[in-house]
C-alpha positions as CSV (number, residue, x, y, z in Angstrom):
1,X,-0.7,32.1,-9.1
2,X,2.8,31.6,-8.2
3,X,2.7,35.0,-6.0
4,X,-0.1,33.8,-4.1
5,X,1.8,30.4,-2.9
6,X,5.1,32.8,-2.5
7,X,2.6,35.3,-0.2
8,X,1.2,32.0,1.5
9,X,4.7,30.7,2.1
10,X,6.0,34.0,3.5
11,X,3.1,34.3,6.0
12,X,3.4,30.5,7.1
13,X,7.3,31.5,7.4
14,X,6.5,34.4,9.6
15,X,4.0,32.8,11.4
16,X,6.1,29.7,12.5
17,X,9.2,32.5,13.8
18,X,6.8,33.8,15.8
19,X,6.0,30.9,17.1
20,X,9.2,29.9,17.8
21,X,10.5,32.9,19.0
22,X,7.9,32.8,21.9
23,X,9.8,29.3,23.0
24,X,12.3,30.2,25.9
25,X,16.2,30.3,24.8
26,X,18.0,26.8,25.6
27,X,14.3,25.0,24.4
28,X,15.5,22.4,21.9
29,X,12.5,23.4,19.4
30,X,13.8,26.7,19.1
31,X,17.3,25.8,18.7
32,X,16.4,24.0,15.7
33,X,14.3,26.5,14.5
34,X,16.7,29.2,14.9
35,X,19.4,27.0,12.6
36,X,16.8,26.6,10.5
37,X,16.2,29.9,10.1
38,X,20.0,30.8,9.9
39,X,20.7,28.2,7.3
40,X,17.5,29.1,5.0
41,X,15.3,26.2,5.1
42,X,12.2,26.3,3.4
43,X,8.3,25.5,4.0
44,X,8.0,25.2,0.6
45,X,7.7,21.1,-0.6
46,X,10.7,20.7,-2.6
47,X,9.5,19.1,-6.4
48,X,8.8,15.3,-7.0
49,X,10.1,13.5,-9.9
50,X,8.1,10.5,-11.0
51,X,7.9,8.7,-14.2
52,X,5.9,11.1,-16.5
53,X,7.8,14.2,-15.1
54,X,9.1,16.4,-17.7
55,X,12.9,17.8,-16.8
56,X,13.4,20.8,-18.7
57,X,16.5,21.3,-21.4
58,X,19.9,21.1,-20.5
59,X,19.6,19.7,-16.9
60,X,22.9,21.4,-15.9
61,X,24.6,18.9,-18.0
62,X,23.9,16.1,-16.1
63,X,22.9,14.0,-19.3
64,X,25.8,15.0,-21.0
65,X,26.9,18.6,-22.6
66,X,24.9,18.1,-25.9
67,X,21.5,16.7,-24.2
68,X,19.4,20.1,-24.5
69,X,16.1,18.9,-25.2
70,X,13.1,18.4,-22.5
71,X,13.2,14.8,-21.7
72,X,10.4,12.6,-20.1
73,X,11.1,9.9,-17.4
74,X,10.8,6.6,-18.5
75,X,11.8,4.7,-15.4
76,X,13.0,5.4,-11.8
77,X,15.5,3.3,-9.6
78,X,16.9,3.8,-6.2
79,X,20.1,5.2,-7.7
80,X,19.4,5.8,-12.0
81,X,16.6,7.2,-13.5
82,X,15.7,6.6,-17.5
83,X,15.0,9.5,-19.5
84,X,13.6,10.3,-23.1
85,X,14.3,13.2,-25.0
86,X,11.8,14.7,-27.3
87,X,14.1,14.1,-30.1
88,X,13.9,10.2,-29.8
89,X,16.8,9.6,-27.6
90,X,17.1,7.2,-24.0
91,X,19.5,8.3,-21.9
92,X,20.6,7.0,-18.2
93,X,20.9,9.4,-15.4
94,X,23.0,7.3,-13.0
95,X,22.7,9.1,-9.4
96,X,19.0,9.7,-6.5
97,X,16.1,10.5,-8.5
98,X,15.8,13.4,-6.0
99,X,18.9,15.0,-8.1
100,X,16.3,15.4,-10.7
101,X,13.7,17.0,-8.6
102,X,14.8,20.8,-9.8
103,X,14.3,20.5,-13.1
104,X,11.0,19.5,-13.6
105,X,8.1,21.1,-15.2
106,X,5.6,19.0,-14.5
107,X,4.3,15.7,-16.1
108,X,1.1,16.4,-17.7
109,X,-1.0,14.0,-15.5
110,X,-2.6,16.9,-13.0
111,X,-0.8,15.8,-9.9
112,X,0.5,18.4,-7.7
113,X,3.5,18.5,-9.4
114,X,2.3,19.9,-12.3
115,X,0.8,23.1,-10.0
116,X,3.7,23.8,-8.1
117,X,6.8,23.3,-11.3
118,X,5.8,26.0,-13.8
């Protein structure tokens, strides 16, 4: 399933560089597109974190070096989000909920997220 959204991706990728490519040089569209291109921007929706989301393991440390379980989030604010380990334990993630966003693997409740994280 994943290789189909990769294939999908890749073709809406190409497509939209040939778009842009058809633009004439100095046309602010294609200068964006062009540093898009060169930086390596994505079509692909980056993941959501909601509460429900499950972040996997270790989180690159950011709950601490000895948090390795998957933990579930509790509550989000516009700068901390409240987390639950599978163990038992509440820990605070103090930073953008968007921070989170890579380490989800989805939340269990069918929402896109869930498709797109595993």
């Amino acid at each position: 399933m994943d290789s189909d959204r990769d294939q999908l991706a890749e073709l809406a990728q190409r497509t939209y560089t040939e778009a842009i490519n058809q633009r004439p040089i100095g046309d602010p569209y294609r200068a964006i597109a062009d540093a898009a291109i060169t930086e390596g921007w994505s079509l692909r929706p980056r993941p959501q974190i909601h509460v429900g989301s499950l972040l996997r393991g270790y989180c690159h440390g950011v709950f601490g070096r000895d948090s390795y379980d998957d933990k579930h989030v509790e509550a989000i604010g516009p700068d901390w989000v409240i987390v639950r380990e599978t163990s038992g334990g509440v820990l605070m993630f103090g930073g953008s909920p968007e921070e989170l966003a890579n380490y989800t693997i989805g939340c269990g409740c069918g929402c896109q997220d869930e498709e797109t994280d595993r």
